[in-house]
PDB file with one MODEL, atoms N, CA, C and O in Angstrom:
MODEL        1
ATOM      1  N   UNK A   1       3.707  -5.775 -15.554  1.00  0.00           N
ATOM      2  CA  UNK A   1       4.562  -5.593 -14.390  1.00  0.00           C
ATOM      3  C   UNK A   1       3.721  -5.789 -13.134  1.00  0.00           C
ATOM      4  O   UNK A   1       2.587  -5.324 -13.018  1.00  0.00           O
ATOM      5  N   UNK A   2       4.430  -6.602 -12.076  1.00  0.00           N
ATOM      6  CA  UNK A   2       3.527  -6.412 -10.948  1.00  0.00           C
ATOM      7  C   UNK A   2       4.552  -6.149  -9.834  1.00  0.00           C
ATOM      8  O   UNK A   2       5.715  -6.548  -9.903  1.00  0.00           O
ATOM      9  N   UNK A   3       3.895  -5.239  -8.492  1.00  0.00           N
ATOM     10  CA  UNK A   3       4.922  -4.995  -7.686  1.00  0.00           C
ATOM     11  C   UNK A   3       5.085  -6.222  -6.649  1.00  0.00           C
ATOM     12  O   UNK A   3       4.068  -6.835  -6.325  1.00  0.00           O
ATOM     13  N   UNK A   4       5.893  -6.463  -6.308  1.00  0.00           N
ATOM     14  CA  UNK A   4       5.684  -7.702  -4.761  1.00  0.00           C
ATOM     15  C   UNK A   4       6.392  -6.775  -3.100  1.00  0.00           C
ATOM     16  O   UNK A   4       7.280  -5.974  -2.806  1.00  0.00           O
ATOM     17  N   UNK A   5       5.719  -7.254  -2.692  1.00  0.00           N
ATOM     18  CA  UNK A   5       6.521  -6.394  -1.036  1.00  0.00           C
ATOM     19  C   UNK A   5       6.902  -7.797  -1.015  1.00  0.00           C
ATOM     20  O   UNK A   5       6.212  -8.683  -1.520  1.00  0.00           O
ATOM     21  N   UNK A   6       8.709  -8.107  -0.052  1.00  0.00           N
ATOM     22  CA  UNK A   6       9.212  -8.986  -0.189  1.00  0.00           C
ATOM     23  C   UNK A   6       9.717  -8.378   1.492  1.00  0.00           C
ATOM     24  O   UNK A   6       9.713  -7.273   2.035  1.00  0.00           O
ATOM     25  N   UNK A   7      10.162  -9.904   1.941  1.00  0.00           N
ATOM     26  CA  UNK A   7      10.823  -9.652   3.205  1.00  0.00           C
ATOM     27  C   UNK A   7      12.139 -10.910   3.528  1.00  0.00           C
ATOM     28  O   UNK A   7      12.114 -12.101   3.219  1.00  0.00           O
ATOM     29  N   UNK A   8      12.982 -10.314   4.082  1.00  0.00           N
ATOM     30  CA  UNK A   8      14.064 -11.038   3.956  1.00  0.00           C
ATOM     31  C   UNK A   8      14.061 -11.771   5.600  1.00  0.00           C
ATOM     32  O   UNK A   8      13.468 -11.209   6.521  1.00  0.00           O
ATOM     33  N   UNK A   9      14.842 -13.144   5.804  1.00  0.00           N
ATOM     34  CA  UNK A   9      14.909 -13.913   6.831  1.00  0.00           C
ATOM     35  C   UNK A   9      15.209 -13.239   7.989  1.00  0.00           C
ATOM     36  O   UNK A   9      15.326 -13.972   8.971  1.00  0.00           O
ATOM     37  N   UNK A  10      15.405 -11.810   8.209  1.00  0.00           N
ATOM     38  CA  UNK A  10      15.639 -10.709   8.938  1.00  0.00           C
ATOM     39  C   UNK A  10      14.965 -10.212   9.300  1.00  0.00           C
ATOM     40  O   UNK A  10      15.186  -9.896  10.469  1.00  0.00           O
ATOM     41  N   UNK A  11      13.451  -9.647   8.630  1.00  0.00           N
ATOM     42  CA  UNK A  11      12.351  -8.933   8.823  1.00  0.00           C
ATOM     43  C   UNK A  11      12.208  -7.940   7.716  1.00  0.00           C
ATOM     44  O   UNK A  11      11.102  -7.526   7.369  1.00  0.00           O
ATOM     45  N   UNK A  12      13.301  -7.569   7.175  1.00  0.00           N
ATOM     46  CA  UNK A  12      13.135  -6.155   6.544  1.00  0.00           C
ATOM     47  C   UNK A  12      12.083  -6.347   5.181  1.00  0.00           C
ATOM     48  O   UNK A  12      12.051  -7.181   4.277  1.00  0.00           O
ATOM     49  N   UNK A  13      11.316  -5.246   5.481  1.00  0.00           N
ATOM     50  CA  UNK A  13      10.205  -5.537   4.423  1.00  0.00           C
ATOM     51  C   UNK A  13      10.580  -4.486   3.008  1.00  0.00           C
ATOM     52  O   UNK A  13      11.277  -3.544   3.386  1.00  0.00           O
ATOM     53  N   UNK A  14      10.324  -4.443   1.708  1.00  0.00           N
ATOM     54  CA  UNK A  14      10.771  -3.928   1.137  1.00  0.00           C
ATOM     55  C   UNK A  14       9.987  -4.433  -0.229  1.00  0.00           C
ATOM     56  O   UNK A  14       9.525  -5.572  -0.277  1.00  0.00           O
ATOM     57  N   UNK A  15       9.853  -3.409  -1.456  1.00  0.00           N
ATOM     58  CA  UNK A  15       9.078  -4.046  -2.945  1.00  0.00           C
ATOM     59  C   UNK A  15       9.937  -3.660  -3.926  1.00  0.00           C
ATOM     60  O   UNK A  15      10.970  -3.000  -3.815  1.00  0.00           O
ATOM     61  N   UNK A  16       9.422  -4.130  -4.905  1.00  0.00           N
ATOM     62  CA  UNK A  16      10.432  -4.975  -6.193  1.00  0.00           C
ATOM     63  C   UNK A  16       9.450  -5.554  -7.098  1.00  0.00           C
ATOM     64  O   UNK A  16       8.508  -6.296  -6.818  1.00  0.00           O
ATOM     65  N   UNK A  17       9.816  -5.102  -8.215  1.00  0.00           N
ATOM     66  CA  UNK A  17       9.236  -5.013  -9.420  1.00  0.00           C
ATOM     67  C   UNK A  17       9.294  -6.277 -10.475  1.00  0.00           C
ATOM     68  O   UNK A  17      10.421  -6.666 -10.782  1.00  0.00           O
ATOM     69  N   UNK A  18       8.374  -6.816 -10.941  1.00  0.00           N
ATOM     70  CA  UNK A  18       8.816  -8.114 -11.854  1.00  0.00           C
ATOM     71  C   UNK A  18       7.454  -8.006 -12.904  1.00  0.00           C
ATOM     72  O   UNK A  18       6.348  -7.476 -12.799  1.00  0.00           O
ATOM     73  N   UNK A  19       8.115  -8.764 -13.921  1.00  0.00           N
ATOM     74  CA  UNK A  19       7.179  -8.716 -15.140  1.00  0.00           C
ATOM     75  C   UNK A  19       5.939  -8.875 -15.068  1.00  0.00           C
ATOM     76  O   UNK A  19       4.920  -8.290 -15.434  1.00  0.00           O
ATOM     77  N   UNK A  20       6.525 -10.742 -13.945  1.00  0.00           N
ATOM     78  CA  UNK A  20       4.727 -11.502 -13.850  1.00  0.00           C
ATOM     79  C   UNK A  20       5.618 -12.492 -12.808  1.00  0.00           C
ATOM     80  O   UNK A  20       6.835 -12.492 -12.624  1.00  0.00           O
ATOM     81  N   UNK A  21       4.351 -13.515 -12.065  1.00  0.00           N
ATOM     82  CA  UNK A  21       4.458 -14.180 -10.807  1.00  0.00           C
ATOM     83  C   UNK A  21       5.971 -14.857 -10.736  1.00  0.00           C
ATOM     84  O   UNK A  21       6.783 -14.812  -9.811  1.00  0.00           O
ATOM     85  N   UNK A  22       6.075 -15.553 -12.137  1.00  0.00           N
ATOM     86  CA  UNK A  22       7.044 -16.213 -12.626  1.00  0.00           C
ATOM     87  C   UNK A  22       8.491 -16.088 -12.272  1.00  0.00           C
ATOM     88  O   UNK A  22       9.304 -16.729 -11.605  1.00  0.00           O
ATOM     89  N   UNK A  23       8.473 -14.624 -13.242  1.00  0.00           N
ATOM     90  CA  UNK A  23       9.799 -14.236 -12.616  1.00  0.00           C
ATOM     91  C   UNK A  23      10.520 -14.481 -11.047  1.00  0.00           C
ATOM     92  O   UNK A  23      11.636 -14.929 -10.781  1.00  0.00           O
ATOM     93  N   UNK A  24       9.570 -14.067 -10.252  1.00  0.00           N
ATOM     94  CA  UNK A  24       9.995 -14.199  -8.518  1.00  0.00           C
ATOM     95  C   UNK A  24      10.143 -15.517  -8.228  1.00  0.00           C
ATOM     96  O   UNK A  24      10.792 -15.810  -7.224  1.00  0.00           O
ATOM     97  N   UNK A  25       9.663 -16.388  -8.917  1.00  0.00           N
ATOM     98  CA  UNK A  25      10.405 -18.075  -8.358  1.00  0.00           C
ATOM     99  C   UNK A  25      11.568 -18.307  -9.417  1.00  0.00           C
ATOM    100  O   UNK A  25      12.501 -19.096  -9.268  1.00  0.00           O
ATOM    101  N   UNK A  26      11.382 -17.613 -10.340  1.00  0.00           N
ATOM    102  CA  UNK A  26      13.062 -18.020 -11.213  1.00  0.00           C
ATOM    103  C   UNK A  26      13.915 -17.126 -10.802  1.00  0.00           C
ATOM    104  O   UNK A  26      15.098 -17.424 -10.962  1.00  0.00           O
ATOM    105  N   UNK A  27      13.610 -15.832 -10.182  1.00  0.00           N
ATOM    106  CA  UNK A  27      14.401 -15.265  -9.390  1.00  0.00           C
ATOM    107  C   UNK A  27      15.268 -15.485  -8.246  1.00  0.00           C
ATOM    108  O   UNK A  27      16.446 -15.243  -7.984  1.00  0.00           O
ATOM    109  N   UNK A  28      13.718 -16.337  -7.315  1.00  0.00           N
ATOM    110  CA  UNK A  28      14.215 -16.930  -5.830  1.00  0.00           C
ATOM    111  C   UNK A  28      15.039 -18.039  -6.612  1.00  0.00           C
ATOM    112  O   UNK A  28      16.118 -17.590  -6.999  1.00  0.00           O
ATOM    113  N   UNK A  29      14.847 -19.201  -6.907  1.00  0.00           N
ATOM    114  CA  UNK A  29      15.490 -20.437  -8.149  1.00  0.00           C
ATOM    115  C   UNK A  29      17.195 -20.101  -7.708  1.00  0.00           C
ATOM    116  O   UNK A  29      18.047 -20.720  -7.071  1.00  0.00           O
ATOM    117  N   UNK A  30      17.143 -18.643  -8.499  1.00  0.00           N
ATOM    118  CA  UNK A  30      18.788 -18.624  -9.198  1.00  0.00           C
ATOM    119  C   UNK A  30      19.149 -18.141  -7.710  1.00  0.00           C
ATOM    120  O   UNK A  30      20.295 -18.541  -7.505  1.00  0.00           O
ATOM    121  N   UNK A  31      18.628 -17.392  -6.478  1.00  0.00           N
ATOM    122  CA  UNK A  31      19.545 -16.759  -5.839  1.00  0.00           C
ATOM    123  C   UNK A  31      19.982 -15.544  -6.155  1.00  0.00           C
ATOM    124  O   UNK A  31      21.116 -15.101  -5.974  1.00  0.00           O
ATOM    125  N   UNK A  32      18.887 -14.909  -6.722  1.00  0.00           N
ATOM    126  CA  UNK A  32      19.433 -13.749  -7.314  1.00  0.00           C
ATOM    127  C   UNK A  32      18.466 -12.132  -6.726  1.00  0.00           C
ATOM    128  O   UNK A  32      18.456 -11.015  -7.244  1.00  0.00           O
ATOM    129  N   UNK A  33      17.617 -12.743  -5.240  1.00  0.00           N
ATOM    130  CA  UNK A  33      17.172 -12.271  -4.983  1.00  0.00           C
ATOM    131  C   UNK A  33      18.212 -11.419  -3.705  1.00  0.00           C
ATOM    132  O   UNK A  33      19.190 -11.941  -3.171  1.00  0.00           O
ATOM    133  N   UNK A  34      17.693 -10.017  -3.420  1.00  0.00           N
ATOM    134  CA  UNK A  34      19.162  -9.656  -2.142  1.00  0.00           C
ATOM    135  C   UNK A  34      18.223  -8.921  -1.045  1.00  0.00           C
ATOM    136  O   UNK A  34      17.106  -8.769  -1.539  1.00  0.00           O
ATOM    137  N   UNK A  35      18.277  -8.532  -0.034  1.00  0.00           N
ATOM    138  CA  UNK A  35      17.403  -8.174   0.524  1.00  0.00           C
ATOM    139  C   UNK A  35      18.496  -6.072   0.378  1.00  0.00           C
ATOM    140  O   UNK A  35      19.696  -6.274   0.194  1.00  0.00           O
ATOM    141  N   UNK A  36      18.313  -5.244   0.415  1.00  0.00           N
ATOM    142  CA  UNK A  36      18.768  -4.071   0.167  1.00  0.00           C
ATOM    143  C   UNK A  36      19.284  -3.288   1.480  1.00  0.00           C
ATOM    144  O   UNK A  36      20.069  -2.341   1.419  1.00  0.00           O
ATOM    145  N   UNK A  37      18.718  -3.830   2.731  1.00  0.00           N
ATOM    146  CA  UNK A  37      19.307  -3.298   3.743  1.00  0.00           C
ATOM    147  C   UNK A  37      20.638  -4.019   4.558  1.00  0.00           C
ATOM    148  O   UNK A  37      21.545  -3.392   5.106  1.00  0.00           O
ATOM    149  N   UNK A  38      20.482  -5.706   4.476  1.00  0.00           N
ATOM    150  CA  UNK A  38      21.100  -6.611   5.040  1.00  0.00           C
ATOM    151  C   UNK A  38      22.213  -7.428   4.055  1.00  0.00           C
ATOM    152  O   UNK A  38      23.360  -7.798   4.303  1.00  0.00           O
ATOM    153  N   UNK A  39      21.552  -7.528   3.078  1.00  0.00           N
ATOM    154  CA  UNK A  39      22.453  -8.755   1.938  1.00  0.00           C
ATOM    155  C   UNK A  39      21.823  -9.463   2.083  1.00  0.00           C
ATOM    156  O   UNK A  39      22.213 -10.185   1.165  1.00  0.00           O
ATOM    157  N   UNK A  40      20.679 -10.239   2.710  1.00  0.00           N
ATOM    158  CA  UNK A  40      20.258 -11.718   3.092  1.00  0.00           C
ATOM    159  C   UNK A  40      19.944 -12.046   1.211  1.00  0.00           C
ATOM    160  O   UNK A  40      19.562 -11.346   0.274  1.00  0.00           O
ATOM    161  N   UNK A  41      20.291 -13.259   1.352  1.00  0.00           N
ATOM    162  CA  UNK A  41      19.233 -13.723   0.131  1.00  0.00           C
ATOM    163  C   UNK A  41      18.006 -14.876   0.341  1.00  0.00           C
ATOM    164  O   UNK A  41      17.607 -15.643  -0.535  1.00  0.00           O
ATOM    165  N   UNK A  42      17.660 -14.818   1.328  1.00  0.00           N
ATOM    166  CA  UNK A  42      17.114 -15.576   1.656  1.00  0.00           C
ATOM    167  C   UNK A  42      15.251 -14.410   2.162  1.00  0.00           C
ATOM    168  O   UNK A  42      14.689 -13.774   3.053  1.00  0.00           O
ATOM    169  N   UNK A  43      15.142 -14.904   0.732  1.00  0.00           N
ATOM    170  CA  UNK A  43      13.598 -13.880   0.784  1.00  0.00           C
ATOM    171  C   UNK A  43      12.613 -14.730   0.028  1.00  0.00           C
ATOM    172  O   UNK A  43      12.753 -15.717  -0.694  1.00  0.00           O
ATOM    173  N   UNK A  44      11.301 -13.847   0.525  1.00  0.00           N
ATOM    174  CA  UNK A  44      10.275 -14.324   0.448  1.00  0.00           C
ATOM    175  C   UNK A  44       9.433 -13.074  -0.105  1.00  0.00           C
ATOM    176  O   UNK A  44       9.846 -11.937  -0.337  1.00  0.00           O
ATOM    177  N   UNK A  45       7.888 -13.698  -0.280  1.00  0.00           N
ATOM    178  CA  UNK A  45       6.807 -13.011  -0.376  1.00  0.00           C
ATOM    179  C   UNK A  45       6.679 -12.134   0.624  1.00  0.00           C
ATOM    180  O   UNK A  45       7.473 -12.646   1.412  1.00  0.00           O
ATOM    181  N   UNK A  46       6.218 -11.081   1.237  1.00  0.00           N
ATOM    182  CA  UNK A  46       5.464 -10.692   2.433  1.00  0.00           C
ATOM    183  C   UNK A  46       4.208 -10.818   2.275  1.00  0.00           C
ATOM    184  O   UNK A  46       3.887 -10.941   1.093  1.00  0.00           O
ATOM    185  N   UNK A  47       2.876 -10.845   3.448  1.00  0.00           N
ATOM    186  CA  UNK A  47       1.517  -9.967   2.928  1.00  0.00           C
ATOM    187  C   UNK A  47       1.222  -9.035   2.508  1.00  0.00           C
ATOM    188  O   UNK A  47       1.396  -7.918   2.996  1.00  0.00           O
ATOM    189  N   UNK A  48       0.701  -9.322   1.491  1.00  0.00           N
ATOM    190  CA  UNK A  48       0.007  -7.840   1.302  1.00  0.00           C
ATOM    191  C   UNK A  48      -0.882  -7.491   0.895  1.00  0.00           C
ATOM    192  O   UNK A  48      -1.529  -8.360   0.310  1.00  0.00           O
ATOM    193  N   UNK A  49      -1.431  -6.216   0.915  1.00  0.00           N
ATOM    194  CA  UNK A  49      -3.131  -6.267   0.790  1.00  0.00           C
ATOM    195  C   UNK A  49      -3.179  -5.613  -0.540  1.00  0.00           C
ATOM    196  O   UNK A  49      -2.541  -4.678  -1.023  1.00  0.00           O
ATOM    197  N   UNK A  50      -4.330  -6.545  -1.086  1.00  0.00           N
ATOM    198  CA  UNK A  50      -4.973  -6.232  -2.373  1.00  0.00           C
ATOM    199  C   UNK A  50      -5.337  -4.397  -2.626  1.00  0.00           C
ATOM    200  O   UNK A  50      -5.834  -3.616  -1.815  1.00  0.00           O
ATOM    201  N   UNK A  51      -4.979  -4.196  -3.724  1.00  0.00           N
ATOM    202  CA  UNK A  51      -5.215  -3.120  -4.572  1.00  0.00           C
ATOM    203  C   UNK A  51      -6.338  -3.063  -5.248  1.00  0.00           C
ATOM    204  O   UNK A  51      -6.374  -3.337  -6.448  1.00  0.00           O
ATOM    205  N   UNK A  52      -7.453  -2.679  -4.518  1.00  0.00           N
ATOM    206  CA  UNK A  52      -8.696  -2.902  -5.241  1.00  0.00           C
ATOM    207  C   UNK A  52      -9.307  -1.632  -5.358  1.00  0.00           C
ATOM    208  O   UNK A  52      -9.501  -0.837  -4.439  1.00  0.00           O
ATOM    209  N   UNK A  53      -9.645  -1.474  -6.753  1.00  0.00           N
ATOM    210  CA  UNK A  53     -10.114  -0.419  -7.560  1.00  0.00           C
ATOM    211  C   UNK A  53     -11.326   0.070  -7.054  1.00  0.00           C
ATOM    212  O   UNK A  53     -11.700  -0.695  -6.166  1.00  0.00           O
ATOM    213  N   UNK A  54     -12.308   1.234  -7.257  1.00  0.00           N
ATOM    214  CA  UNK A  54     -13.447   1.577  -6.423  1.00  0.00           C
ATOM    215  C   UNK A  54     -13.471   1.935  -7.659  1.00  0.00           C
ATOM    216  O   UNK A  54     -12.519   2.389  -8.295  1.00  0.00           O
ATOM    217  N   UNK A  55     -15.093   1.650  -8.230  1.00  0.00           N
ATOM    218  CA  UNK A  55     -16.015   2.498  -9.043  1.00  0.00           C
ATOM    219  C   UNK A  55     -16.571   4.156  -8.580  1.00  0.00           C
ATOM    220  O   UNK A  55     -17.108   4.360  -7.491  1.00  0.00           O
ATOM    221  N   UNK A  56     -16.420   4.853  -9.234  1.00  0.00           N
ATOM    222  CA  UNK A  56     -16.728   5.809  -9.146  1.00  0.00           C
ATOM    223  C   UNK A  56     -15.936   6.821  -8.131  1.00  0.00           C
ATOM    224  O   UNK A  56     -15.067   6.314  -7.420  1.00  0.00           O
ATOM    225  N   UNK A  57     -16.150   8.002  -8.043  1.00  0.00           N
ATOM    226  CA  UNK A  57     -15.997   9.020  -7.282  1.00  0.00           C
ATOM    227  C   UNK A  57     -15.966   8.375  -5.737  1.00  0.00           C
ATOM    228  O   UNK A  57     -16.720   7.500  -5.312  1.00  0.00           O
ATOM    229  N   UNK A  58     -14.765   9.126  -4.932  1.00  0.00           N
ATOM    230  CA  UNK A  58     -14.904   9.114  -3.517  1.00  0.00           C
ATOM    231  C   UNK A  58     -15.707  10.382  -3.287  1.00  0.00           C
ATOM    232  O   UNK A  58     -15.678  11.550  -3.675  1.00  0.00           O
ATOM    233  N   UNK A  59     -16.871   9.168  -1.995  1.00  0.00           N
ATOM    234  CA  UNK A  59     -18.061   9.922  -1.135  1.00  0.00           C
ATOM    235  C   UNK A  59     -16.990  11.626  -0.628  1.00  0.00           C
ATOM    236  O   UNK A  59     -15.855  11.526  -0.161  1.00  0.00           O
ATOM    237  N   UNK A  60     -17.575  12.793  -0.827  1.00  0.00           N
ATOM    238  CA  UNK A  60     -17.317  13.937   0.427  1.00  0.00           C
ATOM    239  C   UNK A  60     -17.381  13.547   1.353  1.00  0.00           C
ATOM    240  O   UNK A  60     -17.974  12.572   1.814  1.00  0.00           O
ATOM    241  N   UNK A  61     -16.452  14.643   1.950  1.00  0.00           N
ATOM    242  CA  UNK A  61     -16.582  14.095   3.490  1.00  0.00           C
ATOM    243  C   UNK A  61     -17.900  15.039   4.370  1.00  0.00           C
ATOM    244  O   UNK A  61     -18.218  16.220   4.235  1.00  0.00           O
ATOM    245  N   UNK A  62     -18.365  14.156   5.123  1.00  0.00           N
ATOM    246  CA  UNK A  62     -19.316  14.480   6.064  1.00  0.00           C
ATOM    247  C   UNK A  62     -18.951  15.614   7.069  1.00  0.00           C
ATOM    248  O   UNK A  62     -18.097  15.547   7.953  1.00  0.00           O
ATOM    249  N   UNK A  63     -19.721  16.619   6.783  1.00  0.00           N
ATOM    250  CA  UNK A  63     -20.070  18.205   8.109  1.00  0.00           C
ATOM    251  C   UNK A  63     -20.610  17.381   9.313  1.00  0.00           C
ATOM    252  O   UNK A  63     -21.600  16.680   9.521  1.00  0.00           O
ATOM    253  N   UNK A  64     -19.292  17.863  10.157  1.00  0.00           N
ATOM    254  CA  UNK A  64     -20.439  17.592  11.757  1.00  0.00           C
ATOM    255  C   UNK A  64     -21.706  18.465  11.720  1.00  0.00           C
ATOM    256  O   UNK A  64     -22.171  19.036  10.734  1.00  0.00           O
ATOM    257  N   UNK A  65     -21.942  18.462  12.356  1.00  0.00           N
ATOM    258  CA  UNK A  65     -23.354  19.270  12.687  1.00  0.00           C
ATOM    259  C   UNK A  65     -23.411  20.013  14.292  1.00  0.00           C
ATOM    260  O   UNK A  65     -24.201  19.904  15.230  1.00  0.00           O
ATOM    261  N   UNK A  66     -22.552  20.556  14.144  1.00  0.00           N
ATOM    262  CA  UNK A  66     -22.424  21.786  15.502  1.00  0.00           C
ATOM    263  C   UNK A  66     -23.743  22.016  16.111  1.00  0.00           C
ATOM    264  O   UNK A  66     -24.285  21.598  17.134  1.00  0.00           O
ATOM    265  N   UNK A  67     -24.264  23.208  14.690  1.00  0.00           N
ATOM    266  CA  UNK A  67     -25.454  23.764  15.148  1.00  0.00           C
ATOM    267  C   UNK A  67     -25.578  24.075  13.492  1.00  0.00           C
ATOM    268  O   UNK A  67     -24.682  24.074  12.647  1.00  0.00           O
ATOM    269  N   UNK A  68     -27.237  24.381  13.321  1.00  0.00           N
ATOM    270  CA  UNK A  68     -28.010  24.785  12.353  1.00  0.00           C
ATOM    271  C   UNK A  68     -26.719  25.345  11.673  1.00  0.00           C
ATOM    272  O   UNK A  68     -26.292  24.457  10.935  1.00  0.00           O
ATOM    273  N   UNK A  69     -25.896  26.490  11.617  1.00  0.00           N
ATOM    274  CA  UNK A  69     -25.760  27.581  10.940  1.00  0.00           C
ATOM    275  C   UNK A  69     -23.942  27.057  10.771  1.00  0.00           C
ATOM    276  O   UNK A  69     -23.221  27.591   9.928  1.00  0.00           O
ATOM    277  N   UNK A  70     -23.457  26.012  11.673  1.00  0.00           N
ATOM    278  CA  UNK A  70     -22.280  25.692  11.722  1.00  0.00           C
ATOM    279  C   UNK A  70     -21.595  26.035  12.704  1.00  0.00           C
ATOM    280  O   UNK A  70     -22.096  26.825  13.504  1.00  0.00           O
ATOM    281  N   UNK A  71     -20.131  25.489  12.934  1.00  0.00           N
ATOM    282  CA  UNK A  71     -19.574  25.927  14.320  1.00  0.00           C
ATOM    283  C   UNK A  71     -18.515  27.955  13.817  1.00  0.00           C
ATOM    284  O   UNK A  71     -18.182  29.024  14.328  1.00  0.00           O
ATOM    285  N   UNK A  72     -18.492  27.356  12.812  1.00  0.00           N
ATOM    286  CA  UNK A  72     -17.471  28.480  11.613  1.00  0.00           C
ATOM    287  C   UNK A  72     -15.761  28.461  12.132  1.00  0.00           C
ATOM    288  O   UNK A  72     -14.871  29.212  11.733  1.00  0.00           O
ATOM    289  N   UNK A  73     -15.679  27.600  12.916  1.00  0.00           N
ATOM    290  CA  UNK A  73     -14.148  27.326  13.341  1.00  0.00           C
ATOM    291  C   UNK A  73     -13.600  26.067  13.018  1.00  0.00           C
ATOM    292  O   UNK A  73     -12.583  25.569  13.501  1.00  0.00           O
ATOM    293  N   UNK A  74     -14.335  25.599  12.181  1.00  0.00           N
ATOM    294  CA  UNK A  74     -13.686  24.060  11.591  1.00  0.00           C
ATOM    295  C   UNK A  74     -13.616  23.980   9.929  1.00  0.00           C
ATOM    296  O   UNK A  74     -13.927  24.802   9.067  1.00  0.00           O
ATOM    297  N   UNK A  75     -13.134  22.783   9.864  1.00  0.00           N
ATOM    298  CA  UNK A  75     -12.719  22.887   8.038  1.00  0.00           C
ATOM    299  C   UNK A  75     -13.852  22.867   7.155  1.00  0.00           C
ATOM    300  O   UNK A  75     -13.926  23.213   5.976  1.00  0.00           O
ATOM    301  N   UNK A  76     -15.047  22.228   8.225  1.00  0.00           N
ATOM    302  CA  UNK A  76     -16.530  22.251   7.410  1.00  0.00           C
ATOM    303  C   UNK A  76     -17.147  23.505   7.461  1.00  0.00           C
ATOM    304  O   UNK A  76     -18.274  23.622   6.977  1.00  0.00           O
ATOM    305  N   UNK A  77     -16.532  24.543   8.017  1.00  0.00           N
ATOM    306  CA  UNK A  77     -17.160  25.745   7.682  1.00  0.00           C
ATOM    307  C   UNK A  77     -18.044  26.222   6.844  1.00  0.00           C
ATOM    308  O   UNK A  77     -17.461  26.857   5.966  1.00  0.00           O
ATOM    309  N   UNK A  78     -19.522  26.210   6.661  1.00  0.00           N
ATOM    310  CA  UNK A  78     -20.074  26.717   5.308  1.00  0.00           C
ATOM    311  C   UNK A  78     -20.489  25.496   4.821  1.00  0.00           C
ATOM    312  O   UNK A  78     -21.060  25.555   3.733  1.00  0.00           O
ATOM    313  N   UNK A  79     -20.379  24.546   5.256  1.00  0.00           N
ATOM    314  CA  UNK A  79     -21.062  23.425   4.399  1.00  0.00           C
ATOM    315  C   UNK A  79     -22.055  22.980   4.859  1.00  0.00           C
ATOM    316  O   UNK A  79     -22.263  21.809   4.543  1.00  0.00           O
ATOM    317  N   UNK A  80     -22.716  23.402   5.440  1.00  0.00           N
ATOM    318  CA  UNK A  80     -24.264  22.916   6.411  1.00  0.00           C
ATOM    319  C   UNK A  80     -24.799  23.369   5.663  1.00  0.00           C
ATOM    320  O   UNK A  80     -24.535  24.487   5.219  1.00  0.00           O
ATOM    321  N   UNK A  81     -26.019  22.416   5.162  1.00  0.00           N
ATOM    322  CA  UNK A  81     -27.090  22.649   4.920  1.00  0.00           C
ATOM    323  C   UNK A  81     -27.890  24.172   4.869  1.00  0.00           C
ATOM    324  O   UNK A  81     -29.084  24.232   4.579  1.00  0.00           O
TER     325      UNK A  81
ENDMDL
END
């Protein structure tokens, strides 16, 4: 299955689900594509940005550094060094 964000001759942006690439030109083909807010059938691809996987663990997030001992009024409270 892959998802596509699709946008209709209108603007409206919107995603939709298909097996594989294929489907969406035998889809567009038949006219059997609808846009969900307007009716248009007259749709397309939109851009969209890649889904790219990260190895490993997301980095913590970084303590400002107030002072030595911390500011003790923020969410990093206690995490200084």
């Amino acid at each position: 299955m892959i998802l596509f964000s699709l946008q209709c001759s209108q603007g409206h942006v919107f995603e939709e689900w298909f097996t594989n690439g294929a489907e969406f030109d035998q889809r567009k083909a038949a006219d059997a594509l609808v846009c969900p807010e307007c009716a248009s059938h007259e749709i397309d691809k939109a851009i969209m940005a890649p889904n790219v996987a990260r190895k490993g663990a997301a980095a913590p997030p970084v303590a400002p550094r107030c002072t030595p001992q911390g500011c003790g009024s923020c969410a990093f409270a206690g995490m200084h060094d």
